[in-house]
C-alpha positions as CSV (number, residue, x, y, z in Angstrom):
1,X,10.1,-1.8,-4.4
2,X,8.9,-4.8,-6.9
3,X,8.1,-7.9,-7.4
4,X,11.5,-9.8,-7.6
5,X,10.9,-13.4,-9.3
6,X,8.5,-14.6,-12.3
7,X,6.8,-11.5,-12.6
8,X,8.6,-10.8,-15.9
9,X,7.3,-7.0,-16.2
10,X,8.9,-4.8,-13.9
11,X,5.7,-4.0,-11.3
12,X,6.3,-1.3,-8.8
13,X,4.3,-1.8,-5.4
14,X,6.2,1.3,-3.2
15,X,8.0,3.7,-3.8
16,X,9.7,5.6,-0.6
17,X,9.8,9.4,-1.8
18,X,7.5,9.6,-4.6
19,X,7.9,13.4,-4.0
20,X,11.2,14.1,-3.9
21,X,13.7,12.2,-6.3
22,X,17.3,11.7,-6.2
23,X,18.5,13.1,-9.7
24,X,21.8,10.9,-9.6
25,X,20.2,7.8,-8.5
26,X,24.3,5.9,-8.8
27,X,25.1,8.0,-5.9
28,X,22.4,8.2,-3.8
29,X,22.7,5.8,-0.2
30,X,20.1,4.0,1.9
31,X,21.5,4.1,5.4
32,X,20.2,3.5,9.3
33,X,21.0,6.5,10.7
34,X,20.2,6.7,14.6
35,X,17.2,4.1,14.0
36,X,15.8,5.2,11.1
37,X,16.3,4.4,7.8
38,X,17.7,7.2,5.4
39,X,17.5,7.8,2.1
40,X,21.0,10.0,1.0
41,X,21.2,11.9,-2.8
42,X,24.2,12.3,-4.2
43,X,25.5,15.4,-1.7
44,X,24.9,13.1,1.1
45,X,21.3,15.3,2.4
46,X,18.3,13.8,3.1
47,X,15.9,13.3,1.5
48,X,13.7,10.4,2.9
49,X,13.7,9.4,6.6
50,X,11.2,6.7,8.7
51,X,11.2,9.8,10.6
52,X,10.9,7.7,14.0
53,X,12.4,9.1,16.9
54,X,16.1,9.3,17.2
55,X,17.5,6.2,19.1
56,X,21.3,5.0,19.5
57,X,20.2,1.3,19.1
58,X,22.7,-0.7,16.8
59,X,20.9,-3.1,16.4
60,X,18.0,-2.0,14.3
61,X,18.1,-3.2,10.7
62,X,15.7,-3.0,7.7
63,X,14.1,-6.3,6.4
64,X,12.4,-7.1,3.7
65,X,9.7,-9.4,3.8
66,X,8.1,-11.8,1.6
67,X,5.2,-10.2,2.3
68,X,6.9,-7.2,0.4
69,X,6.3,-5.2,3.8
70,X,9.8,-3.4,4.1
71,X,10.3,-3.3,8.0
72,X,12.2,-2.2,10.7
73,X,13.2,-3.8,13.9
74,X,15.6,-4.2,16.7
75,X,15.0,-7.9,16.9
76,X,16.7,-11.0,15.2
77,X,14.6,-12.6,12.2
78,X,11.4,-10.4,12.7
79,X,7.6,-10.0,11.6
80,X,5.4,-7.8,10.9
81,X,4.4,-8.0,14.7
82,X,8.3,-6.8,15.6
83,X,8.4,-4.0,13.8
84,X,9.1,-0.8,14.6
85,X,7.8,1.0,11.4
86,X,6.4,-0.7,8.4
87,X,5.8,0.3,4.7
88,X,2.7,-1.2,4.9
89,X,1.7,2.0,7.6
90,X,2.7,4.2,4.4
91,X,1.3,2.6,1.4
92,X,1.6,4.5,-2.2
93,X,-0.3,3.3,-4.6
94,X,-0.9,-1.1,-3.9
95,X,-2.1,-2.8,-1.5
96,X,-0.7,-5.9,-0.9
97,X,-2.5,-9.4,0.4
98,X,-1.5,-8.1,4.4
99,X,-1.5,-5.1,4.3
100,X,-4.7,-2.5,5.4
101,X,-6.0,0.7,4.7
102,X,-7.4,2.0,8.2
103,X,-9.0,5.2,9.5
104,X,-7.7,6.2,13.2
105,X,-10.8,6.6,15.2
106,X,-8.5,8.5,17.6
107,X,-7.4,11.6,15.2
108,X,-9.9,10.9,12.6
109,X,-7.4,10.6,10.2
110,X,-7.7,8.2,7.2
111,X,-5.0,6.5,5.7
112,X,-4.6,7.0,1.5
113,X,-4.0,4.5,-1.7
114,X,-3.2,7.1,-4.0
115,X,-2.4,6.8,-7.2
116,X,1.2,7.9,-9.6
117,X,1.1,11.2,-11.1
118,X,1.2,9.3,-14.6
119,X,2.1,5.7,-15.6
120,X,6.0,7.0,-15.5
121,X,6.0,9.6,-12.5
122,X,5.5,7.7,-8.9
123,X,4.4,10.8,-8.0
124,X,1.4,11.9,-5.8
125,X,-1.6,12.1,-8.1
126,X,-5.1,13.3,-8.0
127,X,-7.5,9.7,-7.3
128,X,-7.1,8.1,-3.5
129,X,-8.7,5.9,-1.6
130,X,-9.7,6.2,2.3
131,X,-12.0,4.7,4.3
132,X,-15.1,7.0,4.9
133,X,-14.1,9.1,7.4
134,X,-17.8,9.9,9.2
135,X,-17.4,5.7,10.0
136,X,-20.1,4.2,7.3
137,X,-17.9,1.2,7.1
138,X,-17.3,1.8,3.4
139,X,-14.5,2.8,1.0
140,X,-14.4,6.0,-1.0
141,X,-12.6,7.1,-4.0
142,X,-11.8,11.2,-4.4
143,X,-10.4,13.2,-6.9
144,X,-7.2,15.7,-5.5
145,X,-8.9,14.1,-1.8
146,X,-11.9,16.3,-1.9
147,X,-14.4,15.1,-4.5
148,X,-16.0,11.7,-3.6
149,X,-17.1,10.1,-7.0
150,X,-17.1,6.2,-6.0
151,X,-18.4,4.6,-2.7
152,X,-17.9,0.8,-2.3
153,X,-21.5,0.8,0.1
154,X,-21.5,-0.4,3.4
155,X,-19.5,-3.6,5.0
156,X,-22.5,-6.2,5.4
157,X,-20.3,-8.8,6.8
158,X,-19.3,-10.5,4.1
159,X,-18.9,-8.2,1.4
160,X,-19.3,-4.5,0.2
161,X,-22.6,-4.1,-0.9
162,X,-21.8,-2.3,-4.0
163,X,-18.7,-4.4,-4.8
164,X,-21.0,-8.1,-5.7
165,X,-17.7,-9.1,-7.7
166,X,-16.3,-9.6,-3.9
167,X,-19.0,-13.0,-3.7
168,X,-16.4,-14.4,-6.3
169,X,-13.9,-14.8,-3.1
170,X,-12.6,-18.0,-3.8
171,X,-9.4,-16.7,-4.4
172,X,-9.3,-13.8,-1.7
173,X,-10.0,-14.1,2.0
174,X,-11.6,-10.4,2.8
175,X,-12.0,-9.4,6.6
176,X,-13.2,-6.0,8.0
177,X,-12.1,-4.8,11.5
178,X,-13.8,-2.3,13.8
179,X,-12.3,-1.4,16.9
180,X,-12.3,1.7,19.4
181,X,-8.9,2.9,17.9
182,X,-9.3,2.3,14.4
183,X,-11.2,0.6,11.6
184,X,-9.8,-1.4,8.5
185,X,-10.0,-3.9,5.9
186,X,-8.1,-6.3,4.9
187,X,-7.3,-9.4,2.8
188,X,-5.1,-12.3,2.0
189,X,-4.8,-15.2,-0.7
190,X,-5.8,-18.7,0.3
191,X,-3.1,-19.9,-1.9
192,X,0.3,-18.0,-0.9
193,X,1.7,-19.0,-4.5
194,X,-1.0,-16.3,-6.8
195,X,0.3,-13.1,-7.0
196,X,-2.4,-10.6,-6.0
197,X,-2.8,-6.6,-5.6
198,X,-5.2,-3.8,-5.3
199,X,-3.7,-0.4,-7.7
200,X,-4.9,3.2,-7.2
201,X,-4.7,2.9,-10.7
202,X,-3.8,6.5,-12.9
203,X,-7.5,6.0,-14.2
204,X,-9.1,7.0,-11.4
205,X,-9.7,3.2,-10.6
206,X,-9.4,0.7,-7.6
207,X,-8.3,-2.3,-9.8
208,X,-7.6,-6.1,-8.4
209,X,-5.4,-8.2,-10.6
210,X,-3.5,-11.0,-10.2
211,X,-0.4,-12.9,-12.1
212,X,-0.7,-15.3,-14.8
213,X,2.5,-17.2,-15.3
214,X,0.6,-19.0,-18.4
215,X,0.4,-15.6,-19.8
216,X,2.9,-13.9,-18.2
217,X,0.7,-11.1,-18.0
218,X,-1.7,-9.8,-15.0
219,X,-5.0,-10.4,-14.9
220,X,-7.5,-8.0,-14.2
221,X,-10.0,-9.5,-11.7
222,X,-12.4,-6.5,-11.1
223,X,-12.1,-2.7,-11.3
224,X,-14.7,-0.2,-10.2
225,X,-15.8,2.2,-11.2
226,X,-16.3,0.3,-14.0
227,X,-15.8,3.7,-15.9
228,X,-12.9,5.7,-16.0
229,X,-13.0,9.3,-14.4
């Protein structure tokens, strides 16, 4: 998936099976198969599946959003709230203004921005970010998801106490949610025309950068740690 119109450099913000590749791309098939969606290589096995239970439905279709969430749903012109699975449940490496990166209270289990293999290979790589998983309210960034080397301190309300750039919010409208089922942060753009994401990035760093049509280039707003792993 990426970013369609006047982002002149090709910018990937998911990819589906970053694992597993389909070698003849030409042939390969994206299909709704029993309500999920289905990725096909070239000898018609699968590869990628929303892996949601089997249902009969015909009338579930994937929809893309301007959000850049890639949905599915059973109902006529749906949102996010109509979904059925999301992409943004299964982030890769961005984070889109929308979109969260939650830990589920219920199974402890964090949800991961983690970064391509290498600037050319999608894959899996060795830096992620997950919410602290003993509930400190704060973001950490591991290497191969076992050293922590970066914390963004604790959520004081307003910002993350080690983050100050986040005071600069004039741009960005930052929220964190705590609940009995899960915890996450979140953010949007007060104006919906700027271009905005959060990358993984291969450098072991959480970067925020945004689109400059003047320059035609993206900006890089902040990025911590402020030196490379």
């Amino acid at each position: 998936m990426w970013y369609k119109k006047r982002v002149t450099q090709r910018t990937y913000v998911w990819v589906a099976n970053r694992d597993n590749p389909v070698s003849e791309k030409s042939s390969a098939k994206l299909i709704i198969s029993k309500g999920n969606l289905v990725l096909l290589d070239q000898s018609q096995k699968q590869v990628w599946s929303t892996n949601l239970s089997p249902s009969n439905s015909d009338s579930v279709a994937a929809v893309l959003l301007d959000s850049g969430n890639l949905i599915l749903s059973d109902k006529p012109n749906p949102s996010e709230s109509d979904s059925l699975w999301q992409s943004f449940d299964h982030p890769t490496d961005t984070w889109l203004p929308g979109g969260k990166i939650k830990l589920d209270k219920k199974t402890g289990k964090p949800q991961y921005l983690t970064s391509w293999k290498n600037t050319q290979d999608p894959g899996t790589g060795l830096f992620s970010l997950e919410l602290d998983p003993n509930g400190s309210e704060a973001y950490l960034i591991l290497w191969n998801k076992t050293k922590e080397y970066w914390t963004s301190g604790s959520w004081n309300g307003q910002i993350f106490s080690l983050v100050p750039e986040m005071r600069l919010n004039y741009i960005y409208n930052f929220s964190f949610h705590d609940d009995p089922d899960e915890s996450y942060f979140t953010y949007t753009v007060y104006n919906t025309t700027n271009l905005s994401r959060f990358v993984m990035d291969v450098s072991g760093q959480i970067k925020e950068l945004t689109w400059l049509d003047s320059s035609q280039n993206w900006n890089l707003f902040w990025s911590q740690p402020r030196q490379q792993c």
